[in-house]
Every structure is written in C-alpha cells, then in structure tokens.
Residue, then its C-alpha position, 0 to 999 in steps of 0.5 A: x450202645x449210645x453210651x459206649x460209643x460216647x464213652x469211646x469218643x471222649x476217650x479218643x478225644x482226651x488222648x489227643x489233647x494228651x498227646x498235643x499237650x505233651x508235644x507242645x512241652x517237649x518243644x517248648x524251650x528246655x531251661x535246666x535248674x541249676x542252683x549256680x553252684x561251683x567253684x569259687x573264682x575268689x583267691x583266698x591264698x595265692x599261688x607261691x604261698x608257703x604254710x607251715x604250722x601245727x596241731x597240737x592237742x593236750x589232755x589229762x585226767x588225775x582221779x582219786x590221788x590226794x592224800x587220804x582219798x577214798x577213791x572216786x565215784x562214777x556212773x551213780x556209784x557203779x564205778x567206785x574207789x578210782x584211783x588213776x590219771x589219763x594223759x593224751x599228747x600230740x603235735x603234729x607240724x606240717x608244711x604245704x606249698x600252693x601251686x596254684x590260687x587256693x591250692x596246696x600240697x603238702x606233708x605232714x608228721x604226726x606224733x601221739x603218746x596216751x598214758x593210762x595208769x589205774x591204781x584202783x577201781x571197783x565195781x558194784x553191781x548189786x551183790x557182786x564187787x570186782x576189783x582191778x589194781x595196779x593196771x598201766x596202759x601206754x602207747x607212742x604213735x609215729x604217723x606220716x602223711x601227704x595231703x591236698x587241701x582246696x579253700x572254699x572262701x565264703x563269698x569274696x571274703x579273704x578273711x574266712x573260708x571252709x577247705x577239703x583236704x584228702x590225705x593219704x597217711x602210713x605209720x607205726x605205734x607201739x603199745x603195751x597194757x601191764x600191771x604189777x602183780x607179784x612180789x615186792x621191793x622194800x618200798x612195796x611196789x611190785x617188781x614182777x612185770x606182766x603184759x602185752x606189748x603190740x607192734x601196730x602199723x596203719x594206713x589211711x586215705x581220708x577226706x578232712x573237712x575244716x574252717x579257717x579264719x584269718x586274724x591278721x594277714x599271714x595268721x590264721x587258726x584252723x578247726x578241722x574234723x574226720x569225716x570219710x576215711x578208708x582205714x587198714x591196720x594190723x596188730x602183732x602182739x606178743x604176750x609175757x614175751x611166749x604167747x605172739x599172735x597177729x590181728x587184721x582190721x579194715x573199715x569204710x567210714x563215712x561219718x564225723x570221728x569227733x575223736x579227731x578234732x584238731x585245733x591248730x595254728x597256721x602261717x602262711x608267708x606268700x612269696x614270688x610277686x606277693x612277696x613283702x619284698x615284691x609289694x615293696x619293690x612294687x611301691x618302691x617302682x610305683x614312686x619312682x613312675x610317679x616321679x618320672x611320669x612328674x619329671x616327664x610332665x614338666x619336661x613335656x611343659x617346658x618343651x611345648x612352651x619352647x615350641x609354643x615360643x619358637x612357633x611364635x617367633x617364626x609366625x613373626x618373621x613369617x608376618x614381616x617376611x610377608x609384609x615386606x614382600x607385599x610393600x614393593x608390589x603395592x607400590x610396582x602396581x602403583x606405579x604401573x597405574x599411574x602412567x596408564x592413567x597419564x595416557x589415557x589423559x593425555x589422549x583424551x585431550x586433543x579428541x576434546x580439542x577437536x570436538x570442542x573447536x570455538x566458533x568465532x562469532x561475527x560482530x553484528x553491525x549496528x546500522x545508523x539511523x538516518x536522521x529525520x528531515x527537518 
C-alpha cells in the first residue's frame, strides 16, 4: 500500500513539474528561425533596359560515309554497317523590356530543323541479323512564346547572377519519316517515296532556370536549362497519303530536360536616365555645376571682400565722425570748468581776507635808563 501511494506521488508530482515546465516555455519570448532569406535589393539590370539576343545550337554527325567505308560499328558491335549523318539547327532570337529593377518581359521566336538520314544499318544479335536501309527522318518546328524572367544577383555583384524565367509557349512542327524502296533511276537511286508526314501542334507552360555572366557592361552570356514544364501536343499523321490518324499526349515535368540546354548571347542597352546619353548629359551638367559652383565662389570672394572693403570705409568715417563729435564737447566742457574754477577762486578770496586781517603791532618803547649819581 506504502509502495502505491508513493508511486502516486511522485506521479503527481512529475506532472506538476511537466506542466510548470511547459508554462514557462509557452511564456517565454517566441523568437522564429529564419535563414534571412528573400529577395534580393541589389539592382543588377535597371529599369528601362532593352535586351535582345539569341540562342543558337548546331549539331551534326556523318558516320560511315568515306570512300570505301565498311560502315560503323557501335554498342560493341551490336550496331554495325552505319552508313548515315544526323543534323540538329536552332535559333531562337528574343527581345524583353524591363519594367522594373531586375525585371523584364518579353518574347521569343524559336525555329528548329533536325535531319536524319540512314543509309544503312545492321543489327546482330547472336544468330539474328536485321537490316534497315534508305531511311530518312526531317522535321521543322516554329515555336512562339512570351515569358517573365527575375535576376538573382549573387550578393551585390553586377557581374554574375542566377535568373527564373516562366515562359508560356504555342507552336507548330511539321514532320515526315520516308524511305526509298522501290524501283530505280539510271543513276540507282530510288524513285518511289513511302512515308508519314505529321502535322504536330504544341503548348508549354514552363519554369527555365539559368546563370548569367556579364563580360563587359552591356554583354553577357547566358546558360539556361528546362526544369518544370506542363506540355500539351497533339499529332495528326497522315500515312502514303490513305492511312490519317490522330495522337494526344500531355505531361506534368518536374525534373531537369538536359535536352533543352541553351547556350546563347544577350545585349542589353539600358535607356531612360541609364542611357550613355543621359550618363553624358549628366557629366556634361556635372562640369558645367562645377564651373558655376567655381564662377559663384569667386564672385562670392570678390563681393565679401567689396563688403569687407566698404565696411571698412564706412568704420572710418564712423570713427572720425565720432572723433569730431567728441573734440567740440572736450573743449564745451573745458570751457565750462574753468569759470567755475575762477569763481570759486574769486569767492574764496575776500573770506581769507577777512579772516586773515593783519594786527598791527605796537612798538614797544624802550624806557631810558636814569643815569647813575656821581
């Protein structure tokens, strides 16, 4: 019973601790974790800026095509006998506009050509050997598109900077996948033409992540990768011109399409108060300020020293005003001193007078002896 009734308290006893424990935390001051991460207040391209430039990507393979050439060999021999060359072109101009620091607007025209043709190629697996001759592939695409793009300096650097640009793109391509496979010219090439040509329309609404580095102060070169896409295409192929039939595909992609890396070359020419001509109009009123500011200094020299010099010619005729005031007073007051000091004389004269009258002295008189007697 002893052992229950303590085990009890000392329940009771840690859950009041809990409990103060907990009140003391939920009181104390709540400071939030943050890694002080946002968006950046360091301008890397101004607003009023005007980029233009262009990607432009060139690729091509030729296999198998010297004089005498046994074909070539791929996949440890799996693939043998190639005869064939692949070309891929693009360009893709744009222009943008920022409206504000470090964010622009703007378009985009995109246009692709790929080209495949195989002459010849084997195939040997073990016992079984196929073969494929005379196939042609060539497609032309014409894609349009708008887009958003945000610099990301690194740090305040104005030299490097990461960017996210969202682009919204539409466009049509045209396809066809042929070969030659019956009858001959005099020359022996094929005459008769067999294949599928495909009319292809597409949408995309992706997010493009790149890195910009600028060499000099309008020119900069631009790397950029496909990250996050949402595509919609559909397909209308018609066959030897009989066979139509139509395909659909869309797809979510959050993954990096190494197939779209884009090398390209991008100007930009700031305008508005960035302008050369403003920077110059600016040194050009910079100068000129300075001359005035030193035209107004020295007028402002010439004028204190015209006050300087006045001031000091009206101090001295202030001074000898004042001198000439002061030399008739000293003399009134003089003059009005001196008669003061003759009366004054004058009537202190007959009081000593009287005072000192002269008391005549009698003449004493000397009594003669009487002569003595005989």
């Amino acid at each position: 019973m002893k052992k229950i009734l303590f085990v009890i308290l000392t329940a009771c006893l840690s859950f009041s601790a809990f409990a103060a424990n907990k009140e003391v935390k939920d009181t104390a001051a709540f400071e939030p974790f943050t890694r002080n991460i946002g968006i950046s207040t360091s301008t890397f391209i101004p607003k009023g800026t005007v980029g233009f430039g262009a990607a432009i990507s060139y690729n091509t393979y030729d296999l198998g095509n010297a004089v005498n050439d046994a074909g070539y060999k791929m996949l440890f021999g799996l693939l043998t006998g190639i005869q064939g060359e692949v070309l891929t072109v693009g360009v893709a101009p744009y222009v943008s506009y920022f409206v504000m620091d470090n964010l622009s607007v703007g378009a985009r025209f995109e246009y692709s050509k790929t080209s495949f043709g195989l002459q010849n190629l084997g195939i040997d697996v073990m016992d079984l050997g196929l073969g494929i001759n005379d196939f042609y592939y060539n497609k032309n695409s014409y894609l349009g598109s708008v887009a958003a793009r945000y610099y990301i300096p690194f740090g305040n650097s104005r030299r490097f900077a990461m960017f996210a640009e969202l682009r919204g793109t539409g466009g049509y391509a045209q396809s066809e996948t042929f070969n030659y496979s019956q009858g001959e010219d005099a020359s022996g090439i094929s005459t008769d033409k067999l294949g599928t040509y495909q009319d292809i329309y597409k949408f995309n609404i992706g997010v493009i992540p790149g890195i910009t580095a600028f060499f000099t102060n309008n020119i900069a070169l631009e790397m950029s990768v496909g990250l996050i896409g949402l595509d919609y295409q559909k397909v209308v192929q018609n066959t030897n011109q009989v066979d139509f039939s139509v395909a659909e595909s869309s797809s979510a992609n959050f993954k990096v399409n190494l197939l779209a890396v884009n090398l390209g070359l991008s100007f930009y020419i700031p305008t508005g108060q960035h302008s050369k001509k403003a920077q110059k109009a600016y040194v050009a009123r910079g100068v000129s300020a300075s001359a005035v500011s030193t035209q107004a200094v020295e007028a402002e020299k010439l004028a204190t020293s015209a006050m300087a010099s006045t001031k000091t010619e009206k101090t001295a005729k202030v001074e000898k005003a004042a001198k000439a005031e002061k030399a008739p007073k000293a003399e009134k007051v003089k003059e009005e001193k001196a008669p003061k000091a003759e009366k004054v004389k004058k009537e202190k004269t007959p009081k000593e007078s009287k005072v000192k009258e002269p008391k005549v002295k009698e003449p004493k008189v000397k009594k003669e002896k009487a002569p003595k007697a005989e």
